[in-house]
TIPA-865458 format. One record per residue (C-alpha): residue number from 1; residue in one letter; y, x, z. Coordinates in steps of 0.2 Angstrom, whole numbers, plus 5000, padded with zeros to 4 digits. Layout:
N
<NUM; A; <Y; X; Z>>
...
This chain:
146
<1; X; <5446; 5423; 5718>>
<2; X; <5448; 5435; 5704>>
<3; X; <5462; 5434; 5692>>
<4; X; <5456; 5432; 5674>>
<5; X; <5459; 5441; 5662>>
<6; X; <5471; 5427; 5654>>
<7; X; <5482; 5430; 5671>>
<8; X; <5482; 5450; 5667>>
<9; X; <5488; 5449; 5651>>
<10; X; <5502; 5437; 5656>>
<11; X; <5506; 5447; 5669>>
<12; X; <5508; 5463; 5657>>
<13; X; <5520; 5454; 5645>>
<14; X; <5531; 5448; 5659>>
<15; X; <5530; 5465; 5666>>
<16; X; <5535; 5471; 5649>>
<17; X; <5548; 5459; 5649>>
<18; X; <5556; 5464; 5664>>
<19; X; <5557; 5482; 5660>>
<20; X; <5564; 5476; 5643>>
<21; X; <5577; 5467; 5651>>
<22; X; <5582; 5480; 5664>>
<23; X; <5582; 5493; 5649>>
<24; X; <5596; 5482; 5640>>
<25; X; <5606; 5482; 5658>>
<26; X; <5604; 5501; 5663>>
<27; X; <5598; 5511; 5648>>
<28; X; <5591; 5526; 5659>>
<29; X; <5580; 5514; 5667>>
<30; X; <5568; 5512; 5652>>
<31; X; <5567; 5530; 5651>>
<32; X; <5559; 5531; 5670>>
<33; X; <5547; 5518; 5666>>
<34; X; <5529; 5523; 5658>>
<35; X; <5528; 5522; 5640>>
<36; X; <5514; 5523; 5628>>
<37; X; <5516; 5531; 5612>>
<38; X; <5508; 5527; 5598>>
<39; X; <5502; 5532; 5581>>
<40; X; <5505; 5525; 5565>>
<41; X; <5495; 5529; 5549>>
<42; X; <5497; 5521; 5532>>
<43; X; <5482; 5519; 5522>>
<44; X; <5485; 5522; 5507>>
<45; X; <5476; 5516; 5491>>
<46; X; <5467; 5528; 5479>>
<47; X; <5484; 5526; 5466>>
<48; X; <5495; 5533; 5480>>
<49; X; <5484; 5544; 5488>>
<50; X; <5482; 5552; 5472>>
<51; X; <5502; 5559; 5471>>
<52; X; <5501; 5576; 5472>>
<53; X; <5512; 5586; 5486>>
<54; X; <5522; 5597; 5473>>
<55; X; <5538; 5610; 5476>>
<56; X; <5554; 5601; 5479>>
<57; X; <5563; 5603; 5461>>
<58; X; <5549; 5600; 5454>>
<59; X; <5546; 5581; 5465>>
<60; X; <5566; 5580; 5457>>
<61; X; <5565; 5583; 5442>>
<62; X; <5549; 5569; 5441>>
<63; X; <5559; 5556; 5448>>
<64; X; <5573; 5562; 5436>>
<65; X; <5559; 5558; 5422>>
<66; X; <5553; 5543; 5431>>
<67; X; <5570; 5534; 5433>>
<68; X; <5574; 5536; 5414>>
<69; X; <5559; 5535; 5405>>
<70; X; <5546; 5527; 5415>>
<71; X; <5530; 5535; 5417>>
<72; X; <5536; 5550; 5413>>
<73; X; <5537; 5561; 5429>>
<74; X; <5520; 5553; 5433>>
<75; X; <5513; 5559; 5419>>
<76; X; <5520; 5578; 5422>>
<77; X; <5514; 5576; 5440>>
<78; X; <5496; 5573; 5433>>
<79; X; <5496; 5593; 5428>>
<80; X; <5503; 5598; 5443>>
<81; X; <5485; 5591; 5452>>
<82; X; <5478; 5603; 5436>>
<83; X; <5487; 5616; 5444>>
<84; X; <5480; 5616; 5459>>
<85; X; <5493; 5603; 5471>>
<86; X; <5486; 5596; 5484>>
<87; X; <5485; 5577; 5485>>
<88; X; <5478; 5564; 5500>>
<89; X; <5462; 5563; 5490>>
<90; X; <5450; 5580; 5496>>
<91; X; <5437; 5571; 5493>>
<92; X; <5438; 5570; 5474>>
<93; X; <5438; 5581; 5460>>
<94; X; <5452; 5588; 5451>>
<95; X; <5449; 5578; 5436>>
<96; X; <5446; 5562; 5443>>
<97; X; <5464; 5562; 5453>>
<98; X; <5470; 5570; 5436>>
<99; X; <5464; 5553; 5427>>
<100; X; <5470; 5542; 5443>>
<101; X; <5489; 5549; 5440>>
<102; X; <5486; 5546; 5420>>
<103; X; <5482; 5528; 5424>>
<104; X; <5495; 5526; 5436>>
<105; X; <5508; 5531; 5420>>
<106; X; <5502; 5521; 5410>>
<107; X; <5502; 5506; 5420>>
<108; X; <5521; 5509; 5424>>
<109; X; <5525; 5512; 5406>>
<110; X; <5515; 5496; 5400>>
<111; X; <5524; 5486; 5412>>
<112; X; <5541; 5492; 5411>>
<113; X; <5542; 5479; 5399>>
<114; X; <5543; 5467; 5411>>
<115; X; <5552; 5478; 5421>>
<116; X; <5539; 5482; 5436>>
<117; X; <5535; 5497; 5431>>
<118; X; <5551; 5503; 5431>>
<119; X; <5553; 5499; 5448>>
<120; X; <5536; 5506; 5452>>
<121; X; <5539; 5521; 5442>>
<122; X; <5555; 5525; 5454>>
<123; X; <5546; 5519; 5469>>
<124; X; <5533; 5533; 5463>>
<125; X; <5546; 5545; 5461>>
<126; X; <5553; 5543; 5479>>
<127; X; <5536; 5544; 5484>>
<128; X; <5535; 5561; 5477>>
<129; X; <5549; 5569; 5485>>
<130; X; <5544; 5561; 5503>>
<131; X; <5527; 5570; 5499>>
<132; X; <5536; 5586; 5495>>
<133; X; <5550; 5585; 5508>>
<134; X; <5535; 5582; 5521>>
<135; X; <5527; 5599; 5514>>
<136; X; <5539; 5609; 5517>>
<137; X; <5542; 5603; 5534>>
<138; X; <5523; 5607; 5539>>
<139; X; <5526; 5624; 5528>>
<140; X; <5539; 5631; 5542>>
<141; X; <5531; 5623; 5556>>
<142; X; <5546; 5609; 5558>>
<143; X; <5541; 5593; 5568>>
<144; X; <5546; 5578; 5558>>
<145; X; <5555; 5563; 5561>>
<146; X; <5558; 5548; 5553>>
């Protein structure tokens, strides 16, 4: 009689358990186990995607804007695409991710009434320095970890 593939996958999670449980006892025995590594990759939306990957005072000083005046550093990162940064989106012309940004600061200034857009605008000022902290990892060859 074969085992089914119900009785495998049990069989795997207690197995998973057991080495879980023998890893909270004896730390260095987790580490003679086999692991799998995995990747992770966000998906971003075109909105995101379209943040530019700019130098690192100049990511500051937009989320400098961004946290005072809302949509601000948004704004000035749109002409940074104009000046030839590099964003998540290859696929689409300059102009297009130019207008993507513009519509992104106007969103967060519209609703920073209501004060989403605020927060959305200093979310998308973080984001921005992530982007360029990230660049100048992969600038000097630095493997990254977060």
């Amino acid at each position: 009689m074969e085992p089914s593939h119900k009785d495998a996958e049990t069989a795997a999670a207690a197995a998973a358990a057991a080495a879980a449980a023998a890893a909270a006892v004896d730390p260095r025995a987790a580490s003679s186990s086999s692991g799998v590594v995995v990747q992770v990759r966000e998906k971003k939306g075109p909105l995101r995607a379209a943040i530019p990957y700019m130098p690192f005072p100049v990511a500051v000083i937009c989320l400098f804007l961004n946290t005072f005046v809302p949509g601000l550093g948004t704004f000035v990162s749109a002409f940074a695409v104009l000046c030839g940064a590099r964003t998540d989106l290859p696929d689409r012309h300059v102009c297009c991710v130019f207008w993507l940004n513009i519509a992104a600061a106007l969103i967060q200034t519209l609703t920073a009434i209501v004060m989403v857009g605020w927060i959305m605008s200093i979310f998308w000022g973080m984001d921005m320095v992530i982007l360029a902290i990230s660049q100048g990892y992969k600038e000097q060859g630095i493997p990254q970890q977060l």
